[in-house]
N, C-alpha and C positions, 0 to 999 in steps of 0.2 A: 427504476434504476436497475440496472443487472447485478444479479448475485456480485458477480466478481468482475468490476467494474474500472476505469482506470487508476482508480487511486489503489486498489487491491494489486493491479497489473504492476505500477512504477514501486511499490515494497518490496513486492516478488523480486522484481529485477534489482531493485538493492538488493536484497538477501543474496540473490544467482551470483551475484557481480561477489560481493564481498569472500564467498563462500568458494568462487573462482581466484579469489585474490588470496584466499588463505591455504587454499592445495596446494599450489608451490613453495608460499611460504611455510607451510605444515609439513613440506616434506625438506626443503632446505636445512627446516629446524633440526627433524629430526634426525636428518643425518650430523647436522651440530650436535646433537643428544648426545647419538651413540660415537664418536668421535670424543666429545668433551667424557662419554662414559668411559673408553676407554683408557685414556689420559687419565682419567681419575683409578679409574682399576690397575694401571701401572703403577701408580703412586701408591695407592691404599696397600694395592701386595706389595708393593716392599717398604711401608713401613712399616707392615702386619710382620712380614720377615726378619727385617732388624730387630723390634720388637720384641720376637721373639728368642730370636738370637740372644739380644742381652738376658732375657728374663732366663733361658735355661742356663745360657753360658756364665752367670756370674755364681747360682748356687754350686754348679758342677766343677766350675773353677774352684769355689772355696773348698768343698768337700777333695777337691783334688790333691790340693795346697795342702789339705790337712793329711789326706793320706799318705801323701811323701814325707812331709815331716815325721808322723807315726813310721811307716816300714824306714825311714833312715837315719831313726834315732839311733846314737854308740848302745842305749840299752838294751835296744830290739837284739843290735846287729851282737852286743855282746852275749846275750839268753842266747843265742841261737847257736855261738860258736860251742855252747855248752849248755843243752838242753835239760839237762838234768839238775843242774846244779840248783838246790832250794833258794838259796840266796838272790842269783838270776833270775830264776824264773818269780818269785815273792815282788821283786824290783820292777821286773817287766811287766807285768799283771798291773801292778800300780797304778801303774802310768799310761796303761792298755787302757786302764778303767777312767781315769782323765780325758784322752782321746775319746773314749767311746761317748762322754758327756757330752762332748764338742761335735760330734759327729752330729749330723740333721734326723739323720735316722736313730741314734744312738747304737749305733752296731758296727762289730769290726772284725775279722777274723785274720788268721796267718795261719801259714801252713808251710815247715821245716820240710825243705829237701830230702835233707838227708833223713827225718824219720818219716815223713808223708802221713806225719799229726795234723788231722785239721781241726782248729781252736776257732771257738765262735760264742760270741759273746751281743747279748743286745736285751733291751728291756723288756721284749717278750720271753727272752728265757731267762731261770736262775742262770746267778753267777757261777762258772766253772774253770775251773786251771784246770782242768784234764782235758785232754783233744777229745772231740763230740764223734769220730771216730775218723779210720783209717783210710789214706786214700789210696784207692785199689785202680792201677792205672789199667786194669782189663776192663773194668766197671766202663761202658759209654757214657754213664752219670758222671764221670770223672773227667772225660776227656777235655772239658777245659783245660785241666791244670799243667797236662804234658802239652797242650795248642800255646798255654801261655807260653811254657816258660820256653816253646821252639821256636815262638814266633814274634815276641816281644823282646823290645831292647830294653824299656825304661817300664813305662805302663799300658795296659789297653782298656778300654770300656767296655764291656759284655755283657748283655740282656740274658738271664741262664734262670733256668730251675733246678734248686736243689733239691733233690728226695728226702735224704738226708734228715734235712731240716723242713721240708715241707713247704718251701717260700721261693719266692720267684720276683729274681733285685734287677735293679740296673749295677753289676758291681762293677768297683774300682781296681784293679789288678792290680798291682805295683811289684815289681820285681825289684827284690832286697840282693844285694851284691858286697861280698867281703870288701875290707879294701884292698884287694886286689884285683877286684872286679868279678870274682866268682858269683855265681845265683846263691843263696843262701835259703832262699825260702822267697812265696807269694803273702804277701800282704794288703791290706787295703779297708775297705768299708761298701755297704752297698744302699741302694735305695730303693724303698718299697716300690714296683713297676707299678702298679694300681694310685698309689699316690702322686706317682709322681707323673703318670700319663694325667691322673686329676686335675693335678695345678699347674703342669704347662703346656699339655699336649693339645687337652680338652678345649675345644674352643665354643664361646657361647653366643659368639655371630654365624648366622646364619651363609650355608654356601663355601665356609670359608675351614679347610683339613689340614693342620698344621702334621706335622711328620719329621721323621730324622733315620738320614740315611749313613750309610758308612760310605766308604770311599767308593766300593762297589757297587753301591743300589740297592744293600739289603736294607731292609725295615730297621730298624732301632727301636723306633716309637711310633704307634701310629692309636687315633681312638678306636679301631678296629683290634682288640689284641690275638687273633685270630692271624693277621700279617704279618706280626713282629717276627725277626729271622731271631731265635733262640741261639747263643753261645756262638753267633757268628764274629761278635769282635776280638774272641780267641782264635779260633781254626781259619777263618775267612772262608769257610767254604758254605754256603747258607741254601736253604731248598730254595729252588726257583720259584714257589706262591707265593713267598717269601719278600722276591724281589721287586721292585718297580716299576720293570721291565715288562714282567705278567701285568700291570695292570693297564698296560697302552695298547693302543690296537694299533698294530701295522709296523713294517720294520722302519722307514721313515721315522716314525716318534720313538723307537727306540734309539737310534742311530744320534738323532735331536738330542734326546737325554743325555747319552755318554759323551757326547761333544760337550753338553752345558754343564755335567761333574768334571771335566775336565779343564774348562777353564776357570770355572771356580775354584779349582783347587792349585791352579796357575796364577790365579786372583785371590788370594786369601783376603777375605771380605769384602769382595764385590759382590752385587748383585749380578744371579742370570733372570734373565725374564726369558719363558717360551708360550705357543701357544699348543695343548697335546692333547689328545682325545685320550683322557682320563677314565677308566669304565665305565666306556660308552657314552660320555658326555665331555664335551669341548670344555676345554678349560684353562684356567693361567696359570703358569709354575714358577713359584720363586724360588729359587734357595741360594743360600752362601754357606760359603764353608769358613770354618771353625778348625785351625790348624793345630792349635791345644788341644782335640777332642778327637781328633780325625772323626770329626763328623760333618755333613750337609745338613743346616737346619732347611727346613724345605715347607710351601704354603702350597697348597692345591685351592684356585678359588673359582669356583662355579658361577661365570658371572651371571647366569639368570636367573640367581637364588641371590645371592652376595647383593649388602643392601649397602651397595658403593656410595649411590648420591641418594640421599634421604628425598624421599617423593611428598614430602610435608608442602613444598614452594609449590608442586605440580595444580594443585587443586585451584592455591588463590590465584595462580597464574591463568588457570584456566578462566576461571570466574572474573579476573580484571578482562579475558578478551572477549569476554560473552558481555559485558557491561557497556565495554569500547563498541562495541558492532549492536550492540540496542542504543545505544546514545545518535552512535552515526546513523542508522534507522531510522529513531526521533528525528532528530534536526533536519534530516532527508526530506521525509515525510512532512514536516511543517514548512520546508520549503518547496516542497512539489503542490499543496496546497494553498497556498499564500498564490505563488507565483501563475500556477498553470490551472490547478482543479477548479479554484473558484472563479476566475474568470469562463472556464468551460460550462459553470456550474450556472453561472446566468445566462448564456449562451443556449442551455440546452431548452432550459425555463420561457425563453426565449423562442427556440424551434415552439415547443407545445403550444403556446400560444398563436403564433404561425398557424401551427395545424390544424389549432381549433377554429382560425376562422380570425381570430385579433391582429388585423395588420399595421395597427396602432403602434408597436413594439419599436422603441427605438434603444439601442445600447450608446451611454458615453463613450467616446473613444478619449481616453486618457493616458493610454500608452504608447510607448511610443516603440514595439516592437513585434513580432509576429501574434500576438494574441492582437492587440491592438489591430492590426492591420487584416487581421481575421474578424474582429466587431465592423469594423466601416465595410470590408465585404458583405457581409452576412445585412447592413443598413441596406446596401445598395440592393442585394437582392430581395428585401422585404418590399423596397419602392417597387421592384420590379412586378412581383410576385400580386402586389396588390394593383400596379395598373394590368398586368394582362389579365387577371379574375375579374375586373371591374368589367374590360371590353370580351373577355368569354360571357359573362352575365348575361352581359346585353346580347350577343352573339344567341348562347344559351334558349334566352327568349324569345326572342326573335321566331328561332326556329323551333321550339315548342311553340308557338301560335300556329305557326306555321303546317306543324304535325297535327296539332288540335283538327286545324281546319281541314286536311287531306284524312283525318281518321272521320270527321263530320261528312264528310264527302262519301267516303266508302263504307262509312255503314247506312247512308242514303241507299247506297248503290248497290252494298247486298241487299237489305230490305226489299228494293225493287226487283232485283233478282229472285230473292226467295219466296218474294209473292210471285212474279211468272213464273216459276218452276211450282208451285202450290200450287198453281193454277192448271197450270200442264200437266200436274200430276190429276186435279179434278177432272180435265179434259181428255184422257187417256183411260183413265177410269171407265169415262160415259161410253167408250167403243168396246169394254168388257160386256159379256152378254148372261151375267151374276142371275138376274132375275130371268133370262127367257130360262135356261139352266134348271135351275129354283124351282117354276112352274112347270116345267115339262120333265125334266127327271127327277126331279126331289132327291129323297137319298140317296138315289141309282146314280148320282156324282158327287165330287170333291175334286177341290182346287189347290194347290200349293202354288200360291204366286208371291215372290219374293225378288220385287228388285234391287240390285244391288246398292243404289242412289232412291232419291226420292221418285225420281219417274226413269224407265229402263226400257230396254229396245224387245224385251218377251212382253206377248199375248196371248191370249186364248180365243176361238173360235164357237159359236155352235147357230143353228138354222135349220129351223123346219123349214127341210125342200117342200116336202109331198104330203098327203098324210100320210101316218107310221111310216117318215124317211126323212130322217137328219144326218146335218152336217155336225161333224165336230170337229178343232184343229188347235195344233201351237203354231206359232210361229216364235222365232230367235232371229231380231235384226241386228246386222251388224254395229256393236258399238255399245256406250253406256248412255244413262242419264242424258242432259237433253239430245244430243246426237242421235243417241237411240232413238229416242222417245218419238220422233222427230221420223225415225223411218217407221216407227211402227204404223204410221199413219199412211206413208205411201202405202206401205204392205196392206196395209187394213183397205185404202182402195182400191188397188188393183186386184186384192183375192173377192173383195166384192162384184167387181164388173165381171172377174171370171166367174167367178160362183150362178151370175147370173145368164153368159150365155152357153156354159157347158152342161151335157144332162148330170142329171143328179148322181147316178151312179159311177158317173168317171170321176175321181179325183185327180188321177192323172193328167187327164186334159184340162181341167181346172190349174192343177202346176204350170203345166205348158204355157196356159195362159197367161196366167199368172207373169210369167217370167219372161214372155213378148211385152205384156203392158209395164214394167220394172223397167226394161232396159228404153223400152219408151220415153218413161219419164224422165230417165237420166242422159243427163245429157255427155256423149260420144267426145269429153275431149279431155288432153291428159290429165289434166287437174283431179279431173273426176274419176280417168281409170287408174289414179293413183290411188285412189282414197277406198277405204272398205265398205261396199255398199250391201255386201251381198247378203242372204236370211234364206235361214234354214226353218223347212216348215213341214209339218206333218196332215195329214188331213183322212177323217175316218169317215165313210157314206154309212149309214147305218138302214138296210130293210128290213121295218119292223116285222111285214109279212111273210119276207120270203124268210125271214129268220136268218140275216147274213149281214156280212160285213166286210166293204169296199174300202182299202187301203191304198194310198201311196204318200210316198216321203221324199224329201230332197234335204239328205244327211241328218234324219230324223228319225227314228225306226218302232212298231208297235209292240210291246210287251203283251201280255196275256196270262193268265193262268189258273188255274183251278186249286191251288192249294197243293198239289204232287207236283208238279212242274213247274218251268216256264217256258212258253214261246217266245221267240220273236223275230217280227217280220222287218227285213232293215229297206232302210229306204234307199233315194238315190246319192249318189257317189258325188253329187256336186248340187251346191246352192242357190236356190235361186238368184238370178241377176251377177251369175260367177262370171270371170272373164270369159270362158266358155260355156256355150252352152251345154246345159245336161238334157237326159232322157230320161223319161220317169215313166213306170209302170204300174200297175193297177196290180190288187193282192187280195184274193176272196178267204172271209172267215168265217164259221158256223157259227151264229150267236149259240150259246149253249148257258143252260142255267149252270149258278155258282164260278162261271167265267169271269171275271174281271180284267180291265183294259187300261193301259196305260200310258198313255202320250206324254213324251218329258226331252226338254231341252238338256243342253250338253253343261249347264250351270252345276247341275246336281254332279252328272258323271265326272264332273273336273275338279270341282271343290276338294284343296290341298287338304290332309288332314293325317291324322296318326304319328307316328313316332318319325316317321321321314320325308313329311309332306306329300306323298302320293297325292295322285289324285282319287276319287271316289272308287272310280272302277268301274265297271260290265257286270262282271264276275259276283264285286259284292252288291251291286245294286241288282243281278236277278235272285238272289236268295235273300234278299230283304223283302221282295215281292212275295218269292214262293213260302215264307215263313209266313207273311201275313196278308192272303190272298185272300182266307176265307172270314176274316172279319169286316165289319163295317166299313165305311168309305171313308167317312168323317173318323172314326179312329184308325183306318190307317194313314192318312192323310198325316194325325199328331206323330203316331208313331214316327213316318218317315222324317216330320221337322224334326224331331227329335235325334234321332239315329244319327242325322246329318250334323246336328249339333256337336254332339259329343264326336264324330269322327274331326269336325271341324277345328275343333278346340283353339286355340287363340289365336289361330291361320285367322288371315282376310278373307273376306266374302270375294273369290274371282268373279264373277259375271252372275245377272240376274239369273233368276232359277223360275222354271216352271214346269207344273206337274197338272196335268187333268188324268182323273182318273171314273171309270164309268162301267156300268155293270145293268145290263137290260137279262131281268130274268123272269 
């Protein structure tokens, strides 16, 4: 069965399919997400907003409520009309010291016009009725108190540090007025900034910078106290790092902002919502304003920190749809096997058996739809399948008998062959002249005869004419094995008949002969001057006495040499029995001792060999002579099978080869 097979395939394609089915719906969703997130982060900032709105505005109110009561008490207003007086000032102190209890902070100060005493009192310091000192309106530490009292009708709120006193309040301003309506002195109370940015500014959700601006955009409060615009609710005039302004990027979000202070402050206690790139991150702004405080309470909420919708549901939500899509998987997969795999699964059970040879194999068909209708096919083609195997069989048989009896036939019929050719090659043999050779030169020859087939169209010659006067010769007839072999035998009698009526020292005229009595036996008509009949043949007269040696050749040529050199005398320019006739010449040689002679067909000189199939060569077959001239016959005879060997290397053998070689010294 394959690694990954069809029931691994139809999963997959569940899985593909579902997994296609939940990208659009995964991305639908999530634009639901962030949509419902959003929805939900306009809600959450403003009721983070409200929220916080009440929670500062109800202490700030009280503590406000309380300081108008204090600076508009007749006891205040009466001490002041007459600062000196013990009685007054004893009375006012009192009742200072009451307020101061009821105060959040427990602290409270006032500060007469006309003597510019500043009196301050609170549980970090002893009690004193003496002014804690003088307000010096050139002093810039002072400048509150001339911002108040220029620019305030009733009261203002003001973020300040006093040197002074060493402390840094959100204070309560209250301007105290005769009844006549004159300033009479600043009064009021203030609250610790540290504490009070602690418990309402300080926010312990994450993402989410609650803040309070004045009408203008300065800071009031913020968890950064590096922001805060110091003694800006007196002067109005606050440093720009100060403002809200510096923290937007681009004139757009400024522009946005002063649009949404201003209708908020057209709406007193509406919601603005915007969206403003907050330093350097996008973000949501809520604020309303607070018409009792002149102030904006105001939310900065970074919604990719801000943990708006709790991600607690995300997980089992995730895990119910990894459950739902392995459920739909199961039930898939038991129905892709139930329905489709197992009837496949006997089906295939089914093929192996087929294959192995069981055409026995039947399936029920009991259903009644494409798998069904796939078993009664798959029936019909097993009947099929098994009647043409039955009639190949027989077919098969048949014609293996058939074969048996034509291979019975043909290896009768090499056999019969291989014996005539055995035989042929016996009979071709018996015209070699091995033994006259043997007895009359002994060592003084050697033979290299190598047909290419079992029997081959090269010979060798030799004949005592006279005494001390021999004939020696090759012939090369045209063709191989039997064909050859077959004209060796014309050749072998026509160089007889000539041998016999030309004298001994013409070879020449023996050729001539020769190649009258050739075209003799061949008979003149096209068939035959088609065909290759023609033999190249060399022929050597050897006088013992006169000490010489009568040459001629027809495309055969005599080698020679003594060990320093070599000769060679070439023969005639065309073959015997050639379409035309040739003319052949007679060539005298001085026998000389340590001369050695060489008669060799064109088998050696053609034989392909070396790195590019050449043929043998001229060239390298006279220096394989002259190198090994002056040894033995019979070992240069090895040597040369040898040489030829290795030149020949796994080339075919082109045509018979024949070499006589002979040496009378």
């Amino acid at each position: 069965m394959a690694a990954f097979g069809l029931r691994g395939k139809s999963l997959l394609a569940l899985l593909l399919a579902c997994l296609l089915a939940l990208l659009p719906a995964g991305l639908i969703g999530w634009q639901i997400v962030q949509k419902v997130h959003g929805h939900f982060a306009e809600a959450f900032a403003g009721n983070i907003t409200q929220l916080n709105r009440e929670r500062i505005y109800a202490p700030i109110s009280r503590e406000l409520a309380l300081a108008l009561r204090f600076a508009r008490s007749e006891i205040t207003r009466q001490w002041l009309l007459d600062e000196q007086d013990p009685a007054k000032r004893e009375l006012f102190f009192r009742e200072a010291e009451g307020y101061r209890r009821d105060f959040r902070d427990h602290a409270y100060f006032i500060a007469p016009l006309d003597s510019r005493n500043y009196y301050f009192n609170s549980d970090e310091e002893t009690f004193s009725a003496e002014a804690r000192y003088r307000i010096d309106a050139s002093d810039p530490a002072n400048a509150w108190f001339s911002a108040s009292l220029a620019t305030t009708d009733n009261y203002n709120l003001n973020v300040d540090h006093n040197p002074q006193l060493n402390t840094t309040r959100l204070w309560l301003n209250i301007l105290v007025r005769d009844a006549d309506g004159s300033p009479l002195a600043l009064a009021g109370s203030g609250l610790d900034l540290s504490s009070f940015i602690s418990e309402f500014i300080t926010s312990k959700q994450p993402g989410v910078t609650p803040m309070i601006l004045d009408r203008n955009g300065a800071i009031q409060a913020h968890q950064d106290p590096s922001l805060i615009a110091l003694n800006s609710g007196a002067d109005r005039q606050a440093q720009p790092a100060t403002m809200l302004y510096s923290l937007l990027d681009g004139a757009a979000a400024v522009s946005a902002l002063q649009q949404a202070l201003a209708q908020a402050e057209d709406n007193p206690g509406s919601l603005q919502l915007l969206s403003l790139p907050l330093q350097g991150r996008e973000q949501l702004l809520t604020l309303t304003y607070v018409p009792e405080l002149n102030w904006h309470i105001a939310n900065a909420i970074d919604l990719s920190t801000a943990n708006i919708i709790g991600g607690q549901w995300l997980w089992p939500l995730l895990l119910v749809l990894v459950l739902m899509l392995l459920a739909l998987t199961l039930v898939f997969a038991i129905g892709i096997e139930r329905l489709l795999l197992r009837p496949l699964e006997q089906l295939r059970h089914s093929a192996q058996a087929l294959a192995a040879g069981n055409y026995d194999v039947r399936l029920p068909s009991t259903r009644d739809d494409e798998i069904g209708e796939l078993s009664d096919a798959f029936a019909v083609m097993v009947d099929k399948v098994r009647s043409h195997t039955r009639d190949l069989e027989s077919r098969v048989q048949e014609r293996t008998h058939k074969l048996e009896q034509a291979n019975r036939d043909m290896a009768s019929a090499h056999r019969k062959i291989s014996d005539s050719i055995d035989y042929a090659s016996l009979i071709q043999r018996s015209i070699l002249p091995d033994r006259p050779l043997l007895d009359t030169l002994g060592d003084g020859h050697a033979v290299l005869w190598r047909p290419r087939d079992v029997v081959g169209g090269d010979f060798y010659l030799f004949r005592e004419l006279a005494e001390q006067q021999y004939l020696l010769g090759v012939v090369d007839c045209a063709g191989h094995g039997v064909p050859g072999a077959l004209m060796t035998m014309l050749a072998h009698a026509a160089l007889s008949q000539a041998i016999g009526e030309c004298p001994a020292d013409d070879p020449a005229a023996m050729l001539q002969r020769s190649d009258e009595i050739l075209r003799g036996m061949l008979s003149d008509t096209p068939q035959f001057r088609s065909l290759a009949t023609s033999m190249d043949a060399g022929l050597v007269c050897v006088d013992m006495q006169a000490r010489q040696i009568h040459f001629s050749g027809a495309k055969i040529s005599l080698y020679y040499s003594d060990g320093e050199q070599v000769e060679r005398l070439p023969g005639g320019r065309r073959a015997l029995a050639d379409k035309r006739v040739g003319e052949y010449h007679n060539a005298q040689v001085a026998l000389h001792d340590n001369r050695t002679f060489y008669l060799c067909t064109d088998g050696f000189l053609d034989q392909a060999g070396g790195d590019q199939g050449f043929g043998f060569g001229n060239n390298r077959f006279a220096d394989m002579l002259r190198r090994h001239a002056s040894l033995p016959l019979a070992e240069q005879k090895n040597i040369f099978s040898d040489t030829l060997a290795r030149y020949q290397g796994d080339y075919l053998q082109r045509d018979d080869i024949t070499m006589l070689l002979f040496r009378f010294d």
